[in-house]
KOLVO-507594 format. One line per 8 residues: number of its first residue (from 0); their letters; for each residue x, y, z of C-alpha. Coordinates in nm, 3 decimals. Example, Ala and Ser with C-alpha at 12.3 -4.5 7.8 and 13.67 -1.06 7.14 Angstrom:
! residues 2
0> as> 1.230:-0.450:0.780 | 1.367:-0.106:0.714
***
This chain:
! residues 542
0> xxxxxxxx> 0.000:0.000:0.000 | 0.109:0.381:-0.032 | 0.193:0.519:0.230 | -0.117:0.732:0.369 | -0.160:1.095:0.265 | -0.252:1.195:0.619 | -0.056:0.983:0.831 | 0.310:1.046:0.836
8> xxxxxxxx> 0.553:0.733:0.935 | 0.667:0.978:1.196 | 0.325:0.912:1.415 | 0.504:0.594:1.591 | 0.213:0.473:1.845 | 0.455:0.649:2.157 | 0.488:0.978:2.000 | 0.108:0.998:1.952
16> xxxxxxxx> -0.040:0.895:2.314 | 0.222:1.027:2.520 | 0.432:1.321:2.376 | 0.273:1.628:2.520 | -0.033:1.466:2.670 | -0.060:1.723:2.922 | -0.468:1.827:2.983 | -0.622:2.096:3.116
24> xxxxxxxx> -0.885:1.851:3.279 | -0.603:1.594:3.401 | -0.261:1.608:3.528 | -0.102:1.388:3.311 | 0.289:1.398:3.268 | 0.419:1.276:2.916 | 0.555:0.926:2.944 | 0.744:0.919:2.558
32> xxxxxxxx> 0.902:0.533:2.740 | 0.571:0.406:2.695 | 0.517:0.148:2.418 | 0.264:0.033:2.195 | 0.408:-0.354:2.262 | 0.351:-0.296:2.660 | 0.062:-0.060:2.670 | -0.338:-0.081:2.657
40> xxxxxxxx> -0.323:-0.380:2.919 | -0.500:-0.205:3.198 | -0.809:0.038:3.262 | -0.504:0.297:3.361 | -0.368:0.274:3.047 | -0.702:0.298:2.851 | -0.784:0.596:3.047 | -0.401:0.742:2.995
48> xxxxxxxx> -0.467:0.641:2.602 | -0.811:0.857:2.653 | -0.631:1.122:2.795 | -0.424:1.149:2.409 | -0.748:1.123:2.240 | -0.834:1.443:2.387 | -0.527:1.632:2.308 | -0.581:1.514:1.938
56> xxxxxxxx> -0.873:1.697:1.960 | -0.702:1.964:2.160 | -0.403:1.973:1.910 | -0.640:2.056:1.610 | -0.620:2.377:1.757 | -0.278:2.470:1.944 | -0.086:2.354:1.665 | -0.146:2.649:1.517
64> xxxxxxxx> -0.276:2.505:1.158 | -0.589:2.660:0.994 | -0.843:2.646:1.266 | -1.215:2.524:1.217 | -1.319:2.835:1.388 | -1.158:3.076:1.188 | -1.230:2.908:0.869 | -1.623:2.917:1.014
72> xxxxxxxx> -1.597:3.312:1.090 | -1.400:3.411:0.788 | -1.601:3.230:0.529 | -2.020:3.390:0.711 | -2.105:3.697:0.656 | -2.049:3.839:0.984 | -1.642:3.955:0.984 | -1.403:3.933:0.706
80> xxxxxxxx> -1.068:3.811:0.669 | -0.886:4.136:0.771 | -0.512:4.078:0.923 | -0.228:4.251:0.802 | -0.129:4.464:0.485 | 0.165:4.239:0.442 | -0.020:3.918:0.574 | -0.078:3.680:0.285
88> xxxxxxxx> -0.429:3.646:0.139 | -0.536:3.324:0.243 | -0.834:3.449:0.438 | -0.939:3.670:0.170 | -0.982:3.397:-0.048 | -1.163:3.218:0.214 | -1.384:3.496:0.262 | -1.458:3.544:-0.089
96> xxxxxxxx> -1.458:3.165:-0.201 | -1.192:3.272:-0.509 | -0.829:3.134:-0.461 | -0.763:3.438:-0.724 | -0.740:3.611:-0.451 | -0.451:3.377:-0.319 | -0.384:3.190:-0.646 | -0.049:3.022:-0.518
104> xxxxxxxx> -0.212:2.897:-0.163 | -0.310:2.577:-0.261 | -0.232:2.389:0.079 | -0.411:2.633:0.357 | -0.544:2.329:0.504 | -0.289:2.083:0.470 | -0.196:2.113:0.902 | -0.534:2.116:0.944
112> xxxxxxxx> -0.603:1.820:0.751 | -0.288:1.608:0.885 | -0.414:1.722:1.241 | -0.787:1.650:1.234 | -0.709:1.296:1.136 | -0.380:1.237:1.357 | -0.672:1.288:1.622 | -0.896:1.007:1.458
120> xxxxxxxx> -0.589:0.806:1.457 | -0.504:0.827:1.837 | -0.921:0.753:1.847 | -0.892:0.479:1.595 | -0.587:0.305:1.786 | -0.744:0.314:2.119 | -1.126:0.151:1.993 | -0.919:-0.078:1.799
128> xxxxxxxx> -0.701:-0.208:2.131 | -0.990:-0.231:2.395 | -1.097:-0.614:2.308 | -0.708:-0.643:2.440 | -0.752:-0.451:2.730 | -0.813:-0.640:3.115 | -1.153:-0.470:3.242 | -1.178:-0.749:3.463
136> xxxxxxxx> -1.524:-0.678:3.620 | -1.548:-0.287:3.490 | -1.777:-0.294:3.262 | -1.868:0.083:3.288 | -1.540:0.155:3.251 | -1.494:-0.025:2.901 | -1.790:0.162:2.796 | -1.689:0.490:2.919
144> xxxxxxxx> -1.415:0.507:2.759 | -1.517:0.361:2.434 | -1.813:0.645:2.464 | -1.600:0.914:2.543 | -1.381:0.791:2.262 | -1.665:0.752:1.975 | -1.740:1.121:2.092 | -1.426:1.277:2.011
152> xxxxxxxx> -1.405:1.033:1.663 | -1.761:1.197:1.572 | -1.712:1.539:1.663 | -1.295:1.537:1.444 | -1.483:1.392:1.118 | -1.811:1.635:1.213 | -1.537:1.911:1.148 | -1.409:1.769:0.890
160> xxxxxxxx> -1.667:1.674:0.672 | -1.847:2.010:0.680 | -1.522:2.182:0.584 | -1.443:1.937:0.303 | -1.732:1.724:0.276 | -1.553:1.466:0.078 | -1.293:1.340:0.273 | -1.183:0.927:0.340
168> xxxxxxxx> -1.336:0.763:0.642 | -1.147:0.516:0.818 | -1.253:0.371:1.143 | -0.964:0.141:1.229 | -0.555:0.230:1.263 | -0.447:0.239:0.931 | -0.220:0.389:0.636 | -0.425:0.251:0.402
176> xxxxxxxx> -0.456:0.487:0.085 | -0.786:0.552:0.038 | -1.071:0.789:-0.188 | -1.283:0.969:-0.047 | -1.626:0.837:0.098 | -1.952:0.932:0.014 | -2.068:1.207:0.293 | -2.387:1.005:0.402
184> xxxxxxxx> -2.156:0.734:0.523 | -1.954:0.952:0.726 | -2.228:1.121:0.860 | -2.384:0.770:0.963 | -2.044:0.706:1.103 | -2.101:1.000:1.358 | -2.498:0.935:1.442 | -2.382:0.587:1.550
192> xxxxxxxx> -2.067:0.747:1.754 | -2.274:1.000:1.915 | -2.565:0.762:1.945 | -2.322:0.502:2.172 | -2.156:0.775:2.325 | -2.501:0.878:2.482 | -2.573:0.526:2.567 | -2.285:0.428:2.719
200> xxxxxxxx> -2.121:0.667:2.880 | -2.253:0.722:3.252 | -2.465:0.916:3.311 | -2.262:1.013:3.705 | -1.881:0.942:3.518 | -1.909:1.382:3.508 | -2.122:1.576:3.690 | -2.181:1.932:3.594
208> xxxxxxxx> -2.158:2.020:3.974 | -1.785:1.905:3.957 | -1.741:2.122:3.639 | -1.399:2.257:3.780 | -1.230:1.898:3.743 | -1.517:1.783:3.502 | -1.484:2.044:3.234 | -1.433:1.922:2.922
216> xxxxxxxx> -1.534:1.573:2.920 | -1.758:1.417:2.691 | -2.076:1.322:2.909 | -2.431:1.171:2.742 | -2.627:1.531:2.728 | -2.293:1.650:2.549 | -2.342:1.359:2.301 | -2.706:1.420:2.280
224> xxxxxxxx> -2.655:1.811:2.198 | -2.409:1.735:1.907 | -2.628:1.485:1.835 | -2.883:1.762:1.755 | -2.648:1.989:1.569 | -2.546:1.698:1.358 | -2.969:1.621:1.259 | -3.027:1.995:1.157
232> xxxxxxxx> -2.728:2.059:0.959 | -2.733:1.740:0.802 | -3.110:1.734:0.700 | -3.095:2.111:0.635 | -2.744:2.097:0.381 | -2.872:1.797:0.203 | -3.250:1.760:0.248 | -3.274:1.460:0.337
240> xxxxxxxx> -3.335:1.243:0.731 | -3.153:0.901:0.581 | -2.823:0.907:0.816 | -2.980:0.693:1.124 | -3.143:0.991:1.352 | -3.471:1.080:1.302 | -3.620:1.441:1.396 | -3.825:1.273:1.712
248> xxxxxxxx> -3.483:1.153:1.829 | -3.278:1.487:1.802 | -3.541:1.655:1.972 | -3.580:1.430:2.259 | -3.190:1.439:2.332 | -3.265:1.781:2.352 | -3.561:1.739:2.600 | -3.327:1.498:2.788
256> xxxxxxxx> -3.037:1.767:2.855 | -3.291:2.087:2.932 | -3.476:1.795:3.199 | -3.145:1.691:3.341 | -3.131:2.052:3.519 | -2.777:2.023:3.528 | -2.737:2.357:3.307 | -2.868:2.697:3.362
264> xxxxxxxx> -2.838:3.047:3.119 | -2.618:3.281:3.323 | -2.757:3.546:3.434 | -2.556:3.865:3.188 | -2.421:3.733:2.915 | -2.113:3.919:2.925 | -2.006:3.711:3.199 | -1.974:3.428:2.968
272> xxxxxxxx> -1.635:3.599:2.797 | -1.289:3.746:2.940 | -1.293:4.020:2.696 | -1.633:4.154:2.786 | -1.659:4.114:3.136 | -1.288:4.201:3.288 | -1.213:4.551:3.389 | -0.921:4.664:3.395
280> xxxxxxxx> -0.769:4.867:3.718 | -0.489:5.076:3.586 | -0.339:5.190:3.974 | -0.210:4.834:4.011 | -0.174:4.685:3.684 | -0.448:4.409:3.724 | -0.806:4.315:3.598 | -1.124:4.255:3.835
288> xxxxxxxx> -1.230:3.939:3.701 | -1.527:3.922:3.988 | -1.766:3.941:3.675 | -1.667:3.674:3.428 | -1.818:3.364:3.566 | -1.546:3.132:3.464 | -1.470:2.784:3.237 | -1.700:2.582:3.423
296> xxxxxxxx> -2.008:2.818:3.430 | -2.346:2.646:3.441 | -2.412:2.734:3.040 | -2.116:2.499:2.907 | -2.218:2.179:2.760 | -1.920:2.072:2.578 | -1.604:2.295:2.552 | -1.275:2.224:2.361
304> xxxxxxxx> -1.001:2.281:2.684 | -0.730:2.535:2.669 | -0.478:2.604:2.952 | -0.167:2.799:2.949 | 0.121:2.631:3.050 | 0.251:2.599:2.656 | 0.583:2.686:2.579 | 0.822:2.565:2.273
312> xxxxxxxx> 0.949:2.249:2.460 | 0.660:2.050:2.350 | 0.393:2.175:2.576 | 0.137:2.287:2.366 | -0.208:2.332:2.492 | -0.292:2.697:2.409 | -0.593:2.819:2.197 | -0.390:2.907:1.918
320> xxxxxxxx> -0.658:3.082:1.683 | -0.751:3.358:2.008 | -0.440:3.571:1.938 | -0.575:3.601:1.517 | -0.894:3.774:1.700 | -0.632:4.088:1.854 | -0.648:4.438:1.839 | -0.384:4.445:1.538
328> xxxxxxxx> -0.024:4.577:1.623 | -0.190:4.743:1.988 | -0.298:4.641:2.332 | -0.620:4.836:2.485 | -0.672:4.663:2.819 | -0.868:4.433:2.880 | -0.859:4.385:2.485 | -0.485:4.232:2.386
336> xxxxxxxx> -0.286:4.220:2.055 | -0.266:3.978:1.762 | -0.333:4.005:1.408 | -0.674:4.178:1.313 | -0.848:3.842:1.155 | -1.215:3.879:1.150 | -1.293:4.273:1.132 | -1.650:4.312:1.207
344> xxxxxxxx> -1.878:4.390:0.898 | -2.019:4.724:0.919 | -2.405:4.617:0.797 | -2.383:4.383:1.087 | -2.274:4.549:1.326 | -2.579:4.795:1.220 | -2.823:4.520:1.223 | -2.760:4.437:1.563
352> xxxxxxxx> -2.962:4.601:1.769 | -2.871:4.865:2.045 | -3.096:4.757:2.250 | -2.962:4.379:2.280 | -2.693:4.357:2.540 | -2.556:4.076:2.325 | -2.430:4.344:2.101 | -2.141:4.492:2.351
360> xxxxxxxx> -2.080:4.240:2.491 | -1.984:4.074:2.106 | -1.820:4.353:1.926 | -1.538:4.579:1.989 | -1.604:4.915:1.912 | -1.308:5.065:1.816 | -1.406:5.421:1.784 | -1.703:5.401:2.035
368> xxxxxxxx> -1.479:5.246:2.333 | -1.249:5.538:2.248 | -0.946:5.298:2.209 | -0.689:5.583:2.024 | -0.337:5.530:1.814 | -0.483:5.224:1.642 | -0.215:5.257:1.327 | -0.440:5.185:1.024
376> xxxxxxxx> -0.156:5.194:0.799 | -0.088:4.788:0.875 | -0.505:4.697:0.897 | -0.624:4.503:0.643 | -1.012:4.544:0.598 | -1.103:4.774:0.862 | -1.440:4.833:0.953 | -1.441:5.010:1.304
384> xxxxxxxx> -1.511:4.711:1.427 | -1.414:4.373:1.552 | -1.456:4.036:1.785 | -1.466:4.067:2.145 | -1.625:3.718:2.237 | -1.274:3.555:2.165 | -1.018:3.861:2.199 | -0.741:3.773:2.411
392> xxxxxxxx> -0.653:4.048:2.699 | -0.455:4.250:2.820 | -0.320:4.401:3.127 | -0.348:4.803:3.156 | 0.007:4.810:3.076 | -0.014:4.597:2.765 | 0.131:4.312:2.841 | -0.055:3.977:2.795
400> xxxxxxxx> -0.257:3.821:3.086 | -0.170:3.444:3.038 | -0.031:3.257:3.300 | 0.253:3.009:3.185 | 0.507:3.145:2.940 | 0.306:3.396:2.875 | 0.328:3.367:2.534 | 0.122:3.603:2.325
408> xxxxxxxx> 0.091:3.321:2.075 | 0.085:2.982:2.292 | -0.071:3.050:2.631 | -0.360:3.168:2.566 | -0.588:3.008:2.747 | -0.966:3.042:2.697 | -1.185:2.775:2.612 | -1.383:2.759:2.291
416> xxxxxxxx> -1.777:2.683:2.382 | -1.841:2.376:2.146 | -2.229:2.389:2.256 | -2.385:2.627:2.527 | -2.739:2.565:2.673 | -2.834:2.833:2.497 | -2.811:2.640:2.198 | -2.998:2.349:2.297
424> xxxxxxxx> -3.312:2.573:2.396 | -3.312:2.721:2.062 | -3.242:2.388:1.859 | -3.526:2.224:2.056 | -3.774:2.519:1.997 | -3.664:2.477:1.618 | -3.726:2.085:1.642 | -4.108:2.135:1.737
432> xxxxxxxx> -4.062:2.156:2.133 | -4.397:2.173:2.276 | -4.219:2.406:2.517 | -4.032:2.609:2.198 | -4.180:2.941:2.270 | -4.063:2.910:2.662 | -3.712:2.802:2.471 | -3.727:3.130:2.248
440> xxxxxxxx> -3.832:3.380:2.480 | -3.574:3.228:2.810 | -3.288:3.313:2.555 | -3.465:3.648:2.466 | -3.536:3.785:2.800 | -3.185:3.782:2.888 | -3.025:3.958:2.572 | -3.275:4.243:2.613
448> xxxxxxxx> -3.337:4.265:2.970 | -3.573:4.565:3.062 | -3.634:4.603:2.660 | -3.785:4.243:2.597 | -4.062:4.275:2.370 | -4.258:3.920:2.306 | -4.165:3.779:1.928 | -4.391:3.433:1.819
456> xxxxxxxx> -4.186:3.127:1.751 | -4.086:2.998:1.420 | -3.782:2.886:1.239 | -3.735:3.230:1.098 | -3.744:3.365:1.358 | -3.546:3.141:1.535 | -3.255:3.147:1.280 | -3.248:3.529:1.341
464> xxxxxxxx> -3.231:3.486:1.689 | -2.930:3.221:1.619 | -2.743:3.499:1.432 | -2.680:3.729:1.730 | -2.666:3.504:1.960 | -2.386:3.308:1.836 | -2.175:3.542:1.665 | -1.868:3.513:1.644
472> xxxxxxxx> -1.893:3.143:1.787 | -1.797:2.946:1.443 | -2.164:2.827:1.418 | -2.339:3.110:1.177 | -2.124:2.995:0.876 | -2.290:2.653:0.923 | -2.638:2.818:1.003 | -2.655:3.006:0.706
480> xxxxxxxx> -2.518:2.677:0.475 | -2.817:2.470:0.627 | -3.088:2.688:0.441 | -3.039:2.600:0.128 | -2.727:2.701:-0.108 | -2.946:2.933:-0.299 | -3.038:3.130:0.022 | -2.711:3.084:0.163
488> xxxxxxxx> -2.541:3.284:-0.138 | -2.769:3.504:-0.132 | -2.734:3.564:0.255 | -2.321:3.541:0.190 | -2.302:3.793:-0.116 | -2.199:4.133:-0.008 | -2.027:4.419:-0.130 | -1.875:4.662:0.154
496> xxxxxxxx> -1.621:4.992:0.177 | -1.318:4.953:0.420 | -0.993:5.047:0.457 | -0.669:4.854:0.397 | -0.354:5.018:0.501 | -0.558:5.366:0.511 | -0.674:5.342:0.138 | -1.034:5.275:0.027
504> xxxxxxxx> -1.123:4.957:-0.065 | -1.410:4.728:-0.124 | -1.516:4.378:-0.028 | -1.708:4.161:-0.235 | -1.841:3.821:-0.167 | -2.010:3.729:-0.522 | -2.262:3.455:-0.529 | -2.122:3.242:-0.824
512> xxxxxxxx> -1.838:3.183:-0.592 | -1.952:3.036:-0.338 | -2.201:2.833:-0.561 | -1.922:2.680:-0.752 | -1.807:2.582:-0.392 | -2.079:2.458:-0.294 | -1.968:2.627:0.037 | -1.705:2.366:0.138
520> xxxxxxxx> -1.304:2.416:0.122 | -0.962:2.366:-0.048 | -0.805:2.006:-0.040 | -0.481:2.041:0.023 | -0.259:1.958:-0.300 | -0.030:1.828:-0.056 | -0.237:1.497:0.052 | -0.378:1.492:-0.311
528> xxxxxxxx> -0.055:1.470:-0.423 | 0.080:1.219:-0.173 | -0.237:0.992:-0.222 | -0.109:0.954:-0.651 | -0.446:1.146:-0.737 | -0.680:0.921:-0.524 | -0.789:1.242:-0.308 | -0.988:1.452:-0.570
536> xxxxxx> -0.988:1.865:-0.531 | -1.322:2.019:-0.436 | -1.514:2.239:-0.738 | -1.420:2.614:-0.729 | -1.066:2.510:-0.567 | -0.860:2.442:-0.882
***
């Protein structure tokens, strides 16, 4: 067989369990002297093994490749690519679905691509060695960790096949060179992950009210809730309920999490992110963070872990995407530096109302927060405006606050918020809830506060809600795809005047674009080209 175009002979079975398998949930040291010929014999090593699975998924991220978040915010019609004058152009042809724009750029997902499925290997290797493994009597450990395993699998090739839709599916530990699978199979592939993932796990293995050692672990409402997300998009991209889930069966999972009463909206939604809810205190040089209400708040379903102990010798466990959502070139405490990805479109930061406290708490106002000396002259795209959900911070003297290193670029440490409860209410009022207008209006009440005003339920109104709710979360772009492709490119086309480097210029997203997309991404011609042709470029890519 050729060797496999995403699995480099370089992944020996030591270096992929145990180099840098430090977690922010679990104090694991690396142990690089473990083996694959003296390993997987006991429940510890399982749960050790379990412990890699979850910095695969964690490494999707801090290894700096192209991120599934940015990717998500750069390609809906919220933000555009922005970054720097001098910055290469990949995110512009993201943004505008035309690798004109970038014509030599043919591998900006090749990390991503070698990452994403160096997690399903670690997931692969572990399902395949549990048959060798001595439970003895633990049953419900077995299927813990084969559920919390399945989880991870089905939320990697979730990712991946929305971003390339197309892509090989292989459930076992393998270089095997193979094409790509039909979507429907991965897709059934993840219903029956998520399904025995919600099954199996226990239901006590991580309680919510243990969130601070807890956080981050796949649990059964976790597995339900993607479960969910996995139904709409699915049967909303493609029309069709054939992939093993039915509507009933979504919206019960749903039903299942809201009844568990093990999650809660917070109370201000600002206190849900650093950037919006720290203030800084410039007599001592610190921020009151009395008002953010931390990692494991009661609104966190699932989140994707981040800590910040990385540093260059290996430990990397920062969220490396946070520092592309900076202030470009300038610290304005709490906000901190990076590289200006994701200005904030003008029309939507207009069509959010003033009246929503979701709107302050989401955008940085550049001009209206009176942050001064922001140099233009090295600002791609600027609007005025920009993401403050994910924008690292800043002390009042400029300097990063990340413990660790602190590394502007590794230790950055907040979590990304796979799935909040607030998506679950509005999912289940979309799936028919006979509770969907108590769903709608809980979510409602506590963006406007004083200025609720009573709106009836329906998926239109629902979707709207969706849009200011999550933005800025990665989940619009996937939103707006799930209505159709004709609406979607309709919803995506825009044309809008900013400024790059200082000088006039204009944005435009044009419809035949993204239709020749289809709204998915670039292969890499790197794992085409080490497959001999069997991978096959997506349309509107060549």
């Amino acid at each position: 067989m050729n060797k496999s175009h995403f699995i480099y002979s370089s992944f020996l079975m030591s270096a992929l369990l145990f180099n840098s398998c430090s977690s922010s949930f679990l104090d694991v040291e690396p142990m690089t002297s473990v083996l694959e010929s003296n390993f997987y014999k006991t429940v510890a090593d399982a749960d050790m093994a379990l412990v890699g699975c979850y910095d695969g998924y964690q490494r999707t991220v801090s290894n700096g490749s192209q991120s599934f978040y940015l990717t998500a915010e750069v390609a809906a019609d919220q933000c555009f690519g922005g970054t720097g004058t001098t910055d290469g152009r990949a995110f512009q042809a993201i943004d505008r679905f035309d690798i004109s724009e970038s014509s030599s750029d043919n591998n900006i997902f090749d990390g991503t691509w070698s990452d994403y499925y160096a997690g399903i290997f670690r997931a692969n290797t572990l399902l395949g060695k549990l048959d060798g493994t001595d439970f003895a009597n633990q049953t419900a450990a077995r299927a813990r960790i084969e559920g919390e395993t399945k989880f991870l699998r089905a939320l990697m090739y979730f990712d991946l096949v929305r971003l390339f839709e197309k892509v090989p599916l292989l459930t076992s530990a393998t270089n095997e060179n193979i094409p790509q699978a039909d979507p429907k199979d991965v897709y059934k592939l993840i219903v029956e992950d998520l399904k025995f993932a919600a099954s199996h796990i226990p239901a006590d293995a991580y309680p919510k009210s243990a969130a601070g050692t807890n956080d981050g672990r796949a649990t059964p409402l976790a597995a339900k809730a993607l479960l969910a997300r996995v139904y709409l998009f699915y049967t909303g991209y493609y029309g069709t309920e054939d992939i093993g889930v039915t509507k009933a069966e979504a919206l019960a999972g749903l039903e299942d999490v809201i009844s568990s009463g093990q999650f809660a909206l917070v109370q201000n939604f600002s206190a849900l992110w650093p950037a919006a809810s720290y203030i800084p205190n410039k007599t001592n040089n610190s921020l009151d963070i009395s008002k953010y209400v931390g990692k494991g708040n009661s609104e966190v379903v699932f989140a994707q872990k981040f800590n910040n102990t990385s540093n260059y010798n290996g430990y990397v466990d920062g969220n490396r995407w946070v520092v592309f959502l900076g202030l470009r070139g300038k610290s304005w405490s709490p906000y901190g530096q990076g590289w200006g990805a994701c200005t904030v479109s003008k029309n939507f930061f207009n069509k959010f109302s003033n009246n929503d406290t979701r709107k302050q708490a989401s955008i940085i106002d550049i001009d209206g927060e009176g942050i001064t000396d922001f140099d233009l002259r090295d600002q791609r795209e600027y609007t005025g405006y920009t993401v403050k959900k994910y924008a690292p911070t800043a002390l009042p003297d400029g300097t990063t606050n990340t413990g660790g290193e602190k590394d502007m670029q590794l230790s950055q440490d907040q979590d990304y918020f796979v799935i909040r409860y607030a998506d679950v209410l509005l999912m289940a009022a979309e799936l028919g809830s006979g509770n969907a207008q108590k769903y709608f209006d809980d979510v409602r009440k506590r963006a406007y506060k004083s200025n609720f005003t009573a709106t009836a339920v329906s998926k239109a109104a629902i979707l709207r809600e969706r849009e200011f709710e999550f933005a800025f979360e990665g989940i619009r772009y996937w939103d707006v795809l799930r209505q159709g492709l004709n609406n979607a490119a309709g919803i995506l086309e825009t044309s809008e005047d900013v400024l790059s480097g200082s000088v006039p210029e204009k944005v435009t997203v044009k419809k035949e674009n993204f239709l020749k997309t289809r709204g998915f991404m670039q292969i890499p011609n790197k794992q085409i080209t080490l497959s001999n042709g069997v991978l096959k470029q997506n349309d509107g890519w060549n």
